[in-house]
N, C-alpha and C positions, 0 to 999 in steps of 0.2 A: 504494500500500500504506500501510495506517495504521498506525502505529505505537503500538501501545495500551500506555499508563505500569503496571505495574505496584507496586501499595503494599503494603505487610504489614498485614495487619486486624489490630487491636489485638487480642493474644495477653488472654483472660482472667484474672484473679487467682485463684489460688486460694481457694478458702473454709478459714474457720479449721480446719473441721474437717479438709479433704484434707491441710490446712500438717500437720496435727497427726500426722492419721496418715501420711505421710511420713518426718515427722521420729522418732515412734514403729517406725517398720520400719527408719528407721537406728540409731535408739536398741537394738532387739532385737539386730539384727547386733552393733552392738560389745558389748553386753551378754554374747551367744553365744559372741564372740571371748574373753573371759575366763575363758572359764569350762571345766577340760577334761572329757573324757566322761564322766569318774567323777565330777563332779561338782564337783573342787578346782580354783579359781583358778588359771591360767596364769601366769607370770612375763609381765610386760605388757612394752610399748615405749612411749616414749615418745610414738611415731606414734601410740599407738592411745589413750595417755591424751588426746594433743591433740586427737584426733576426736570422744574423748565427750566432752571438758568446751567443745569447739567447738559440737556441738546440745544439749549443755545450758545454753549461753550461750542459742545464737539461740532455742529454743523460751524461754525465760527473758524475752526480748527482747521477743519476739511476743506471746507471753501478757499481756506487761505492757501491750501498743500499746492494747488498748481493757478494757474492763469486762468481766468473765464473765459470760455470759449467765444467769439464772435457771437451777437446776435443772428439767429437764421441756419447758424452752423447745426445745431442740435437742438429742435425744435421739443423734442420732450425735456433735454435738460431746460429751456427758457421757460417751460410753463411750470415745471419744479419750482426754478428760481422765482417765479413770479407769484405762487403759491407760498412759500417761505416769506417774500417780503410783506406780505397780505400776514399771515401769522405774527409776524415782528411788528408791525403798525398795528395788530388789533390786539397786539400785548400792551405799544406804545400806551394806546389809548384806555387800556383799562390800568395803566398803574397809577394816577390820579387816584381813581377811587378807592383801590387799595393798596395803595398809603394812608388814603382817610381811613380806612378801616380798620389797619393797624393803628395807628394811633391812638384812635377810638379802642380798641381793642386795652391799649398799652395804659392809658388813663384807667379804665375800668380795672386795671391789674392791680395800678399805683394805689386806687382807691381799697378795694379790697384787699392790699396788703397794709395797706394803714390803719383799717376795722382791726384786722386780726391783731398787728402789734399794739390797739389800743386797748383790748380785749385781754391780750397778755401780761399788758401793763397791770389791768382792773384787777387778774386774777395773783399776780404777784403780790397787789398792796394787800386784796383782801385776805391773803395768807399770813402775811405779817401781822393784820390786826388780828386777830382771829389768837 
């Protein structure tokens, strides 16, 4: 009996264009994730700011690795790219609101950590008198 080696056939690269729209169909989900049905911004997470400004590093990265092609040259890379820029303005435009939201967010934090340490304080003195 022969013993036949098997090897893994070198997995292809993606083309810029597939990288693009990948990264563009993750770009739309968190996009999505921001945003609620009526159409106002969600209080965000942390998690979910680290995953856009995560593909908008690496698309950022990628982009930069070689020259953009000619307009006309590679007409599915231009509707990539034109997809991308559309994701990056409708992020543009919703970080206004959330920044107000953080904020608002961060105020609400400052207040309820200042109940609690006045609370701490109340329960410390009423220990002492006691």
């Amino acid at each position: 009996m022969q013993l036949i080696e098997s090897r893994s056939l070198p997995t292809a690269m993606p083309s810029r264009s597939q990288s693009l729209r990948e990264t563009n169909q993750r770009l739309n989900f968190w996009l999505e994730s921001l945003v609620a049905p009526n159409g106002e911004p969600v209080v965000v997470s942390p998690a979910q700011m680290a995953a856009l400004l995560s593909e908008l590093l690496q698309a950022g990265g990628t982009l930069r690795l070689e020259p953009l092609p000619a307009p006309g040259i590679d007409p599915e890379f231009d509707r990539e790219l034109a997809a991308y820029r559309r994701h990056v303005e409708r992020l543009r435009d919703l970080l206004p609101s959330l920044h107000r939201q953080l904020l608002a967010e961060r105020s609400r934090l400052e207040a309820q950590r200042s109940r609690v340490q006045s609370a701490a304080q109340w329960a410390r003195a009423s220990r002492q008198t006691l």
